[in-house]
KEBAVEX-506583 format. One record per residue (C-alpha): residue number from 1; residue in three letters; x, y, z. Coordinates in Angstrom, 2 decimals. Example, Ala and Ser with C-alpha at 12.3 -4.5 7.8 and 13.67 -1.06 7.14 Angstrom:
R, 1, ALA, 12.30, -4.50, 7.80
R, 2, SER, 13.67, -1.06, 7.14
This chain:
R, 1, UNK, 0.20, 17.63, 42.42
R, 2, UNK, -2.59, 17.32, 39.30
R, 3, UNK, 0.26, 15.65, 36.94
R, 4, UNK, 0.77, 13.41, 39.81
R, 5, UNK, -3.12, 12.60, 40.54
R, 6, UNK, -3.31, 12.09, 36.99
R, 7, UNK, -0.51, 9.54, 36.68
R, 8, UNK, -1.87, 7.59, 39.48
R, 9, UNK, -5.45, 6.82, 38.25
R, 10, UNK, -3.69, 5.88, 34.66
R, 11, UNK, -1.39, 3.59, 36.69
R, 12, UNK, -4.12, 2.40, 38.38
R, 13, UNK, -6.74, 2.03, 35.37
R, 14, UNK, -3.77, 0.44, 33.14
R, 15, UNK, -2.96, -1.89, 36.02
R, 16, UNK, -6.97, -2.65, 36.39
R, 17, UNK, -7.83, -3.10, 32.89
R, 18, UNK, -4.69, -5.64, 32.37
R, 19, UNK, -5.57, -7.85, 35.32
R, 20, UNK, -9.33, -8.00, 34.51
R, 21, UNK, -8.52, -8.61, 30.95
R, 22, UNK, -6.03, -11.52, 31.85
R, 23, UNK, -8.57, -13.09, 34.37
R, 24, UNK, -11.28, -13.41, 31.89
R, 25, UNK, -9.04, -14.82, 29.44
R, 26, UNK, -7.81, -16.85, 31.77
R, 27, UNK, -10.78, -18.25, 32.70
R, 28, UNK, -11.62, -19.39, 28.77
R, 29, UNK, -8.90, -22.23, 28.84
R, 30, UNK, -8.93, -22.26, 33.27
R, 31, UNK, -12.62, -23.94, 34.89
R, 32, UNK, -13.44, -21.18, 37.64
R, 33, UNK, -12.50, -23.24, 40.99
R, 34, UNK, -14.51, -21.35, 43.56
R, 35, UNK, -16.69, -18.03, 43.70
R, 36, UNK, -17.44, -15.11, 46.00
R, 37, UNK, -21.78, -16.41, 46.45
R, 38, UNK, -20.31, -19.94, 47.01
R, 39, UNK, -17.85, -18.87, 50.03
R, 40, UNK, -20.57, -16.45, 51.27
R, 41, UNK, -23.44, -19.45, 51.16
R, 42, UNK, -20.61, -21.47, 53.32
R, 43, UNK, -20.52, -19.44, 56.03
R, 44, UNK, -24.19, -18.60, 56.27
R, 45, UNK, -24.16, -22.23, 56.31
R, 46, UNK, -21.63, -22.82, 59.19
R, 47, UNK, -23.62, -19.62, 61.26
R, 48, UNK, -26.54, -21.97, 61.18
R, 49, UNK, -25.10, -24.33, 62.88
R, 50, UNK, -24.85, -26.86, 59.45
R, 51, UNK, -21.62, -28.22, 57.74
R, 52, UNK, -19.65, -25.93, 55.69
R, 53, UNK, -21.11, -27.17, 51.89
R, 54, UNK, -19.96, -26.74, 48.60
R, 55, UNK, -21.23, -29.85, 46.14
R, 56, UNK, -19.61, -28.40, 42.71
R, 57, UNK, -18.36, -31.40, 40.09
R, 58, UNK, -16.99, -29.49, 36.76
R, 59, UNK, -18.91, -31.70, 33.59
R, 60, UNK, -17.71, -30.76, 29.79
R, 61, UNK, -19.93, -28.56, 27.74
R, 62, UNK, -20.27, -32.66, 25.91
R, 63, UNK, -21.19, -33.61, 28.98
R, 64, UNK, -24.15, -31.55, 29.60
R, 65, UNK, -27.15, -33.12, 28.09
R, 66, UNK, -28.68, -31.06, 25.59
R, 67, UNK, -32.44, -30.34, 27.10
R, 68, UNK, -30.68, -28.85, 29.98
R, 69, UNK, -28.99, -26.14, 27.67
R, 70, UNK, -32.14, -25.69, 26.08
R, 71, UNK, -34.05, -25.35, 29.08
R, 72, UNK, -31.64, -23.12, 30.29
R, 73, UNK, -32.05, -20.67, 27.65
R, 74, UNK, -35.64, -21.37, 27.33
R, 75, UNK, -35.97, -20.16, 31.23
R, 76, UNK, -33.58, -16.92, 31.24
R, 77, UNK, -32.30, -16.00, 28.00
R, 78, UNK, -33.98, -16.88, 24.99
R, 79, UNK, -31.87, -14.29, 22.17
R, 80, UNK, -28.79, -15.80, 23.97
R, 81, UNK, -26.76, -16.76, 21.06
R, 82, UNK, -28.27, -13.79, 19.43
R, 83, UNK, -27.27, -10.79, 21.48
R, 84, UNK, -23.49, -9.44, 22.42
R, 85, UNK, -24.76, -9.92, 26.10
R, 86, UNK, -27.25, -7.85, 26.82
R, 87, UNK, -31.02, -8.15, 26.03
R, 88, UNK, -32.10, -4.71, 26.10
R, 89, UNK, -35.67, -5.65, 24.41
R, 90, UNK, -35.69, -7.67, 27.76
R, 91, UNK, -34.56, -5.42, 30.58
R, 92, UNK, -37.30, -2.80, 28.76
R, 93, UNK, -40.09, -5.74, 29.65
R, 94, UNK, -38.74, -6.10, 33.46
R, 95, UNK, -38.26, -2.47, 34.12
R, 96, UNK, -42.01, -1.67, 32.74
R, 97, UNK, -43.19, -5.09, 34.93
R, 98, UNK, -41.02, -3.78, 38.17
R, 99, UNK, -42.79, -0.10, 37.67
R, 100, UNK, -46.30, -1.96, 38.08
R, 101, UNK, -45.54, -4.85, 40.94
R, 102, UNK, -43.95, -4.90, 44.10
R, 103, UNK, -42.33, -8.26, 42.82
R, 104, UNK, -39.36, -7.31, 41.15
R, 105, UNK, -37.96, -9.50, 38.18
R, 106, UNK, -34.58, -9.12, 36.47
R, 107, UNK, -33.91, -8.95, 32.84
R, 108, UNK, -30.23, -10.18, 33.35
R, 109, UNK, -28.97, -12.75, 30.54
R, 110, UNK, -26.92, -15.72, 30.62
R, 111, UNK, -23.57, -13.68, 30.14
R, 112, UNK, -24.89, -10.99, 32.76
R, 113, UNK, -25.30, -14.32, 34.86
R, 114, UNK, -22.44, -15.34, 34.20
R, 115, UNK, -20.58, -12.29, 34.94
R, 116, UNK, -22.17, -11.85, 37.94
R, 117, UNK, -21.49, -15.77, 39.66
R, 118, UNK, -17.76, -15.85, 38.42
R, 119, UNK, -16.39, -12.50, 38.80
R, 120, UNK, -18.33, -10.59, 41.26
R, 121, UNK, -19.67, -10.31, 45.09
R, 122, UNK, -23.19, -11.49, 45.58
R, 123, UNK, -25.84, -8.67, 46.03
R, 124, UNK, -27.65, -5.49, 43.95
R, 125, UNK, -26.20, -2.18, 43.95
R, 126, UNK, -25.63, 0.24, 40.54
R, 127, UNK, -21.71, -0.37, 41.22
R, 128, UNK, -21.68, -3.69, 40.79
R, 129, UNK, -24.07, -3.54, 38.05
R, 130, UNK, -22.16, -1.57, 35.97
R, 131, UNK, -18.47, -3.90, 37.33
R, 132, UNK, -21.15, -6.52, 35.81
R, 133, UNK, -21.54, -4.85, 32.60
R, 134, UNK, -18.29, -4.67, 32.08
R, 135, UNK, -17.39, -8.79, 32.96
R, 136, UNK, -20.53, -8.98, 30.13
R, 137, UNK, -18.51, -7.26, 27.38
R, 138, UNK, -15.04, -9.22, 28.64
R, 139, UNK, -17.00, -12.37, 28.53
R, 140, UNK, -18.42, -11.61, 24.77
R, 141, UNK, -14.89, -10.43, 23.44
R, 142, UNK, -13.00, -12.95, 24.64
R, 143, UNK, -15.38, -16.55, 25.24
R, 144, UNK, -17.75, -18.44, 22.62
R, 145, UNK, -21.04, -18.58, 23.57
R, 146, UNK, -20.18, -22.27, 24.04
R, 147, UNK, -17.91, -21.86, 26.78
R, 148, UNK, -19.92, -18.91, 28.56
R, 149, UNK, -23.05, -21.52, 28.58
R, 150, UNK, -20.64, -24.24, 29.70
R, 151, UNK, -19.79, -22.06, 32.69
R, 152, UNK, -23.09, -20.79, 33.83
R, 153, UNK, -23.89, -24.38, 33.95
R, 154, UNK, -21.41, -25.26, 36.00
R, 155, UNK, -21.31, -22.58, 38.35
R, 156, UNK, -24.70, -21.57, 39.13
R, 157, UNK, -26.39, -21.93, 42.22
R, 158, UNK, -28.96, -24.97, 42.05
R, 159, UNK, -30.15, -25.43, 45.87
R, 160, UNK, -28.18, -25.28, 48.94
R, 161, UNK, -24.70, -25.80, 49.35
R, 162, UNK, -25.07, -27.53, 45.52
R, 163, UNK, -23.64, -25.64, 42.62
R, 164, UNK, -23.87, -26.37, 38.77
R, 165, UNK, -25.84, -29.31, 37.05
R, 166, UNK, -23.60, -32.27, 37.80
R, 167, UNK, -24.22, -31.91, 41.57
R, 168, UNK, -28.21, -30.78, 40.76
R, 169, UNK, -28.55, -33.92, 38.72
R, 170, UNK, -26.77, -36.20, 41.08
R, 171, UNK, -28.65, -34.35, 44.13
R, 172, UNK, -32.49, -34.35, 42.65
R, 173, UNK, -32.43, -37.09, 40.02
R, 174, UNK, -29.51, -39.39, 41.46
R, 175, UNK, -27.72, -39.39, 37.64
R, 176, UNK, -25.44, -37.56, 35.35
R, 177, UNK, -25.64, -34.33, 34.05
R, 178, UNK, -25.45, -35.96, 30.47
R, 179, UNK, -28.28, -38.36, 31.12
R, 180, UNK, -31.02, -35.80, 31.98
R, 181, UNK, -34.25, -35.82, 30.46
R, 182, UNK, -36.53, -32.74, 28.64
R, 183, UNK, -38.21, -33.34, 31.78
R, 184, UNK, -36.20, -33.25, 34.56
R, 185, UNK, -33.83, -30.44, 32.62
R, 186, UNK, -37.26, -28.15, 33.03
R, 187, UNK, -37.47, -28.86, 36.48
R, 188, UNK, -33.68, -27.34, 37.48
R, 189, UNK, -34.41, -24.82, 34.75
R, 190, UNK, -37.50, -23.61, 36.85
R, 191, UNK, -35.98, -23.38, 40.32
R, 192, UNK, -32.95, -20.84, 38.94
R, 193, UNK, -34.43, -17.71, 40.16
R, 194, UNK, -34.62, -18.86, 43.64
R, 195, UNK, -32.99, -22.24, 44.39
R, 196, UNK, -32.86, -21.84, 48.31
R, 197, UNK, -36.48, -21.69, 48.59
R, 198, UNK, -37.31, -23.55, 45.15
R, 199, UNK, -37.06, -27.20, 44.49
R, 200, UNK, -37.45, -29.12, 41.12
R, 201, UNK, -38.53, -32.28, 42.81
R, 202, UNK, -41.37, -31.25, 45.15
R, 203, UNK, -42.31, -28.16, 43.35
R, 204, UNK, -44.97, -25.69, 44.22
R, 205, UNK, -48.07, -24.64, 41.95
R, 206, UNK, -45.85, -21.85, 40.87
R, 207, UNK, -42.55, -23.73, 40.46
R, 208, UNK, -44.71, -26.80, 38.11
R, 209, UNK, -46.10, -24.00, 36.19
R, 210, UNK, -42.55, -22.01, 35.75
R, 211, UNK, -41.60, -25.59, 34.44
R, 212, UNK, -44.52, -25.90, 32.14
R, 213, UNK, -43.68, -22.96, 30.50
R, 214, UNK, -40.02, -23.26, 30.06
R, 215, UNK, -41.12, -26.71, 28.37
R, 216, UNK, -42.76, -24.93, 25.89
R, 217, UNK, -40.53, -22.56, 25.42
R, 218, UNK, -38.62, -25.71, 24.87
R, 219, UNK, -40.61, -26.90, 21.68
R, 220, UNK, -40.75, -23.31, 20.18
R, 221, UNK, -36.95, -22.49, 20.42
R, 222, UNK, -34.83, -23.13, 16.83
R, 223, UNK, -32.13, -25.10, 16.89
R, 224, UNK, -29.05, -23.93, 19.25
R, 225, UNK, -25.57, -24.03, 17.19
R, 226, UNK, -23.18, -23.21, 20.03
């Protein structure tokens, strides 16, 4: 009964690790259609009473003007092209910060994002954090940094029922994704941590200041050689 016990969970862990393994890879040459937090925002949506929404237009890394990769990793990850996904210097600084406020921040970077948005359910539980540690290391193995950034931009959420920065750009600044400014870049940059309740056109005292910041971080960053 053991041997067979034993055979089963190898089955089942071969048979795990070779479809995970396949889907990341996969997703390197294949643009992510759909996600789990995209489907889950739709019906929340229709139990509203609103139209089912999901404004998501795929735009080449190329395509993707260069302030808003900055200000992306100016805002959440700013050792992104140094680390092999995981900023432990940085989840050290949130855990210390969550220990002494009631307002908890994450010290997730741009692959753990990533991970996260593509591959996984929406919500926070030590299971799916360690499922997202896991994506992390697929991700790092298998994508450039390039293509990971090229997906977090295009799949992450940016306000409601709108997902990656062709639809943001076309929704708050009524232009392409390739056309936006330092400026305007900042402002989607700032509303990431909470883009239901966040916007990057009428932003609060706390949002403008969020984008102040991630400006400067802007100016101080080296140059980015995806």
């Amino acid at each position: 009964m053991l041997k067979l016990i034993l055979r089963f969970l190898k089955l089942f862990f071969l048979f795990y690790f070779g479809i995970t393994i396949l889907w990341v890879i996969l997703y390197r040459f294949i643009n992510p259609p759909v996600t789990l937090l995209m489907i889950e925002r739709g019906f929340e949506r229709k139990s509203e009473g609103k139209d089912w929404k999901i404004d998501k237009q795929w735009v080449d890394f190329d395509n993707i003007a260069d302030p808003m990769k900055r200000a992306a990793v100016a805002a959440e990850d700013q050792r992104f092209l140094d680390h092999f996904g995981f900023d432990f210097k940085a989840m050290e600084r949130a855990i210390d910060k969550n220990a002494k406020s009631h307002k908890l921040i994450g010290g997730s970077t741009i692959s753990q994002q990533t991970a996260k948005n593509v591959f996984l359910w929406p919500g926070r539980s030590y299971v799916r954090k360690a499922f997202e540690a896991y994506f992390t290391i697929l991700e790092e193995i298998f994508w450039s940094k390039k293509r990971i950034m090229e997906v977090y931009l295009n799949e992450i959420e940016m306000g409601d029922g709108i997902y990656g920065v062709q639809a943001a750009s076309q929704a708050y600044f009524h232009k392409n994704a390739k056309d936006l400014t330092k400026h305007e870049a900042a402002a989607i940059a700032s509303i990431f941590p909470d883009p239901l309740k966040w916007s990057p056109t009428h932003p609060s005292d706390y949002v403008a200041h969020r984008q102040y910041l991630i400006l400067k971080n802007m100016r101080r960053l080296g140059p980015l050689d995806f």
